[in-house]
N, C-alpha and C positions, 0 to 999 in steps of 0.2 A: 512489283512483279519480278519473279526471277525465275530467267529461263539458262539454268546448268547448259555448259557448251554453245550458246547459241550469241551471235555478235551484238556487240553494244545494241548495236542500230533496232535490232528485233526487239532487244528487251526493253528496251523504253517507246514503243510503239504503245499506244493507248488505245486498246482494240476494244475502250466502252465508254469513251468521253463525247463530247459534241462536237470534233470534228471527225469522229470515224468512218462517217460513212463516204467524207471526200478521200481518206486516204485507207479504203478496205481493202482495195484491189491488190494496190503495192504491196502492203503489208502480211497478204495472206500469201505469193508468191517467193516472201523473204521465210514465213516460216514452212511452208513445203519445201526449200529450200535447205534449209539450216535449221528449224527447229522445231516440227512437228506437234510436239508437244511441250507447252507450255507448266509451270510450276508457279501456282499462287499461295505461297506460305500462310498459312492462317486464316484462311481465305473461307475455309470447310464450314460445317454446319454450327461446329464449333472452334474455339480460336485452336483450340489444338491436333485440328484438324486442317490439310491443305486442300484446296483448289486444282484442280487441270482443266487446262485447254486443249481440247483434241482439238485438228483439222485435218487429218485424212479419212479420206471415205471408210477404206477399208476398219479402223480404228471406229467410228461412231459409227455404220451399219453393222459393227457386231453387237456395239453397246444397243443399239434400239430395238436389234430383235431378240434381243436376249435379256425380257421382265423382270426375270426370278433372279438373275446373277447379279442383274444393275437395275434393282428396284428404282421405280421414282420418285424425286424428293419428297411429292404427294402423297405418296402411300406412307411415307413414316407420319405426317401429317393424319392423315386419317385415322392410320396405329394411336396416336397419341389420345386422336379426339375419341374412339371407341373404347381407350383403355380408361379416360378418366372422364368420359360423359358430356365432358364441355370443351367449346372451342376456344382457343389461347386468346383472352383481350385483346394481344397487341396485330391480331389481325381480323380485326373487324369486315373490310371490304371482300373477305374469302365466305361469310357465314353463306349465304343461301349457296354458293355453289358447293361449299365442302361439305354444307348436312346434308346434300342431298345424294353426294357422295358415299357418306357416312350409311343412308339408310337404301340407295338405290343398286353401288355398283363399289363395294368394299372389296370385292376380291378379284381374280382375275377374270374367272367365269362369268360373273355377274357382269363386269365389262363389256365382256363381249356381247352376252344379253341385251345390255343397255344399248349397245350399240345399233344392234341385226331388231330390235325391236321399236324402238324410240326415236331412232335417227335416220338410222339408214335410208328409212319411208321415204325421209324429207329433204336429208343435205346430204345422202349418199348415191344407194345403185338409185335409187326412187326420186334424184334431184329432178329427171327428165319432167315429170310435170310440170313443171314452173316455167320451161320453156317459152310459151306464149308469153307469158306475163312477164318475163326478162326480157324478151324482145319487145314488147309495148312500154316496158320501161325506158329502153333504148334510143328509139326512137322519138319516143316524147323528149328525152335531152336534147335529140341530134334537132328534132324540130325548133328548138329555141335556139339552133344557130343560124337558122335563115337572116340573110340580107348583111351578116358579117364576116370578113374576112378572116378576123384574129382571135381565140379564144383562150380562154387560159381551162387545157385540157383536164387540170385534176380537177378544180372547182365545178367545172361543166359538164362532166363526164368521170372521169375514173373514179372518183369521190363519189356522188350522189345515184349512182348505180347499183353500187351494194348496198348503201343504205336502204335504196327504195326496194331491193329484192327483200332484202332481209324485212324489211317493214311487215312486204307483203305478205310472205312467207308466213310470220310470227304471227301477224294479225293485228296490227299496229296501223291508225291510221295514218295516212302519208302527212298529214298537215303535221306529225309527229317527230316528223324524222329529224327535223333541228334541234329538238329537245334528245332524242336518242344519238344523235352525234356528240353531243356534250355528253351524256352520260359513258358512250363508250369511247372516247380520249381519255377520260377517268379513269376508266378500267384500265386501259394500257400505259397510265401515268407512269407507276413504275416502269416498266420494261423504255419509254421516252425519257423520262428524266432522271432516273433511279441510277446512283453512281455503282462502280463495278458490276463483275458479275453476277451479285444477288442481287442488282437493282435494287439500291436501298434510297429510301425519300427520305429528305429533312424533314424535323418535324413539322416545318410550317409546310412544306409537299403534301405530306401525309393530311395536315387536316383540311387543305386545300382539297381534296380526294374526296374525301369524306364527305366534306360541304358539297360539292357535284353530286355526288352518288346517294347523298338522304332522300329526295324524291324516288329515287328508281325502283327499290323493291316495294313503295307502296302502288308507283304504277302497276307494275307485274302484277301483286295482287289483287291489286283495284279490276287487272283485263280479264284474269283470269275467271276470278267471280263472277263478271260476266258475259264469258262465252261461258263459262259451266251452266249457266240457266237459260243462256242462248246461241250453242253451236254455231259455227259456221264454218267453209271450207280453207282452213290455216290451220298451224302447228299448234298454237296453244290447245283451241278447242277441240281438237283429235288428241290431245295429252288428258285433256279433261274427261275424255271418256273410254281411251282406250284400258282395256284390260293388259296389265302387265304380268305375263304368262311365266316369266322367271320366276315371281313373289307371288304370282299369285292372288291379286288384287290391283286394285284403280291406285293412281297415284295421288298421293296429297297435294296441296295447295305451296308447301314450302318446296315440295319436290319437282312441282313444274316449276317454278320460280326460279330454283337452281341452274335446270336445264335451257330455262330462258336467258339466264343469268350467261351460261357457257356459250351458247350460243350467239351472243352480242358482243362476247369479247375476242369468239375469233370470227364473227363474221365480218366486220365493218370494217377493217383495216388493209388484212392483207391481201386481198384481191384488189383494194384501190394501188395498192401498192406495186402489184405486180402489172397491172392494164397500167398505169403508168411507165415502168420501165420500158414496157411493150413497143410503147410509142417513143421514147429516145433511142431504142433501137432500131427499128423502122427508119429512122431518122437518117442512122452513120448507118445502115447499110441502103444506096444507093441500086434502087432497082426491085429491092424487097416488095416493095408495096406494089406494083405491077406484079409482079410474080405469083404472091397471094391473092392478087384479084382475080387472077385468071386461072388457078388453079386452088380452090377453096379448101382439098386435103393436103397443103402443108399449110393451113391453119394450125393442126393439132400439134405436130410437131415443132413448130415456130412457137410454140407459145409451153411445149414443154423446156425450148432450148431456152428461151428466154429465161423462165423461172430457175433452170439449172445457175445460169451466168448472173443473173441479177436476182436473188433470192431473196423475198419479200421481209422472212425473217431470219437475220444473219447467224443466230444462236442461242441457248436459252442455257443454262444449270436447271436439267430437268432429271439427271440419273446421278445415284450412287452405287460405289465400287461395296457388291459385299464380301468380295476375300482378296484377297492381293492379286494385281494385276500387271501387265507389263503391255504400254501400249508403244508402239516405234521405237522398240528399245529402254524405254523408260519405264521406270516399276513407280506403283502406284498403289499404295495400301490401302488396306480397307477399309472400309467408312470415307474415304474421299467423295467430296463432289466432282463432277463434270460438267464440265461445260461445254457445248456438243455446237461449235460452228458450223451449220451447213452449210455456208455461204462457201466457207473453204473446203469444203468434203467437197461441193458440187463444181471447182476448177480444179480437181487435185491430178496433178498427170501422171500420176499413178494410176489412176483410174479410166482418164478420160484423155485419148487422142486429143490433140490439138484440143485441149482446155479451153484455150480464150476466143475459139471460134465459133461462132451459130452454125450449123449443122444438119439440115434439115431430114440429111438422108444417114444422121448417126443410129447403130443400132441396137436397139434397146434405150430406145430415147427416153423413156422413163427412171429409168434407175438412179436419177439423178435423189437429192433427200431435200427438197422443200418442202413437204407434205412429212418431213420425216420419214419411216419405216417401220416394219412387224406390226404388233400386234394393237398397238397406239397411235397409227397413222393417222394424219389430221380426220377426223370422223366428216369433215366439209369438204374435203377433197374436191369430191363429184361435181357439187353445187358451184365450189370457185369455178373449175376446169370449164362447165356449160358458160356459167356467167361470162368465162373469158372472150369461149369460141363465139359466143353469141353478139357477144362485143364486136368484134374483129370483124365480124360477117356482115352487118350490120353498119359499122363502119366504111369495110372495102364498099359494101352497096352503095352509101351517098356520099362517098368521099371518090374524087380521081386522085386527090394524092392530099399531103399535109407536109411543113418543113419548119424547125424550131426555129423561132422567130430570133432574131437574132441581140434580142435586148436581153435574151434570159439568165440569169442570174444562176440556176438553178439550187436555192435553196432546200436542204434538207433536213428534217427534226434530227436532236440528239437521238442515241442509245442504240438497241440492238434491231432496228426496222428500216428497212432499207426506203423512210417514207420523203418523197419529193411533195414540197408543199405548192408548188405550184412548177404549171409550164405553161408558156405560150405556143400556139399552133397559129402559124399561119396556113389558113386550109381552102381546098380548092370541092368547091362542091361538086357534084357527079353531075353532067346535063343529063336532063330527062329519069332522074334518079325518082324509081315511087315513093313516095310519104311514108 
């Protein structure tokens, strides 16, 4: 890693090894500091091409709302697959989500299409249906904590929440959702174990991957098949019959697969992720949890300050530079990759008054970039945000308070996901709290 001007200490900072996420905080305040932007020689798509690392806000909310200037790595990808008919061998685990890229949503419009048609129904403006059935989700967890003091909250709660929404949602029975937990740690193999910024897997990684994920697209197809001959009220079977108005026709079998396919890989993780941090925040600030229970609208904002400060996904190489650019003073040729930290855009005090503090009465609390920004913003937004409040609301009701048990360890996975594998709660149930 070589970062021109910036002190020792920055450039040998390992901001994608397994211990990054104990030392993200430090690290990201030394380079808003001193060095903004980062240079990874060789690093690019190809060896003769470099790498960067943005982490100011201003620097990556120009790159994400701007498509056409800083295409994303994907779409050279799809370029590739449309010009020569077939997808690259050496990325097997992309097939159903990239052909259906390939045939559903190749350009930008179609995008959006895909988006206002296919989605939005279900994990966007239209997540509010689900409402009930997240909260009956909730509760049936919280219900299995009767008669004990101590839980271990990601296992019992943060974890098996989105699974069970997402279940429901998709149409997957819940007796399933052990098996779709292993299938989607797969999917995010790379971005957990995958070294540097393009998350790359050894090859024993790689077929370790594979072996997980061989079942997965025959389940899809195996569900799909039969909601198409027997509807019900979930996501699949409304794909199986809805008319898609951009094209012009019903979707195929590979293309809801696809859709299923996206859908699994950004649902299951980073909302456990963030109802996680949720709760060690709650924790160091002292008082929080009575404050929110007695006044249930700074739920929303508590829970956007939260994701701003602890941001579920730290960074991705998801854009490239197409003409020469100059970010914090530093020039950046074309055809370079980025790699777009939000974790540090979202403390940058450039941006954000007092940075490292929760904020409930900050304004324009949203403008933080966990969800990223423009026109590619996490398409699940909505659905996390309900799942969250729903959480927390839900929580405040039959919890009088909860305080991190003092044995915890806090372990957390490698790579770029700010994922805590476990926490203990020592918790105080609500008297007279309803079921």
């Amino acid at each position: 890693m070589e970062a021109t001007g910036c002190p020792k200490s920055v450039a040998e900072v390992d901001l994608f090894g397994p211990g990054a996420p104990q030392h993200w905080y430090a690290a990201y305040h030394l380079l808003h500091a001193e060095c903004p932007v980062l240079r990874l020689p060789g690093e690019g798509l190809t060896p003769d091409r470099d790498a960067f690392i943005l982490t100011r806000h201003a620097d990556i909310s120009r790159v994400v709302k701007d498509w056409s200037r800083f295409p994303p790595t994907l779409d050279l990808l799809v370029a590739q697959v449309i010009q020569s008919g077939k997808l690259p061998t050496e990325m097997p685990d992309l097939d159903a989500m990239v052909q259906s890229i390939v045939t559903l949503r190749p350009t930008q419009a179609l995008w959006r299409a895909h988006r206002q048609e296919l989605t939005d129904p279900w994990v966007g403006p239209g997540a509010g249906r689900h409402a009930a059935m997240i909260t009956a989700h909730a509760d049936a967890l919280i219900d299995a904590w009767e008669g004990r003091a101590t839980i271990d909250f990601v296992r019992e709660f943060a974890r098996p929440l989105p699974q069970r929404t997402m279940a429901s949602l998709l149409g997957f029975p819940l007796a399933d959702v052990p098996q779709l937990e292993i299938w989607g740690q797969a999917q995010v193999m790379s971005y957990v174990h995958g070294r540097g910024h393009n998350n790359i897997l050894t090859d024993a990684q790689k077929a370790e991957k594979f072996r997980l994920l061989a079942g997965f697209s025959d389940y899809v197809r195996e569900t799909v098949r039969a909601k198409r001959a027997r509807p019900a009220d979930d996501m699949i079977s409304w794909l199986t019959q809805v008319h898609y108005a951009a094209l012009d026709r019903k979707l195929t079998d590979d293309e809801i697969n696809g859709i299923v396919y996206a859908m699994v890989i950004g649902g299951l993780e980073t909302t456990q992720y963030a109802i996680a941090e949720q709760a060690r925040l709650l924790d160091s600030h002292p008082g929080l949890f009575d404050r929110l229970k007695a006044d249930r609208t700074l739920i929303r904002p508590f829970i956007e300050e939260a994701m701003r400060l602890r941001s579920p996904t730290q960074g991705l190489s998801t854009r490239i530079t197409s003409e020469d650019e100059v970010f914090s003073g530093t020039e950046v040729p074309a055809g370079s990759t980025l790699h777009l930290r939000w974790a540090a855009a979202n403390i940058d005090p450039n941006e954000f008054e007092d940075a490292d503090m929760l904020k409930l009465d900050r304004k324009a609390i949203t403008r933080h970039l966990a969800f990223s920004a423009g026109p590619r913003v996490c398409p699940g937004a909505g659905l996390s945000r309900l799942e969250q409040t729903i959480a927390w609301n839900r929580l405040l009701d039959r919890l009088d308070g909860f305080s991190v048990s003092p044995d915890n360890s806090f372990p957390y996975q490698p790579g770029i996901m700010l994922g805590l594998l476990e926490l203990k709660l020592d918790i105080r149930p609500a008297r007279g709290a309803a079921p």
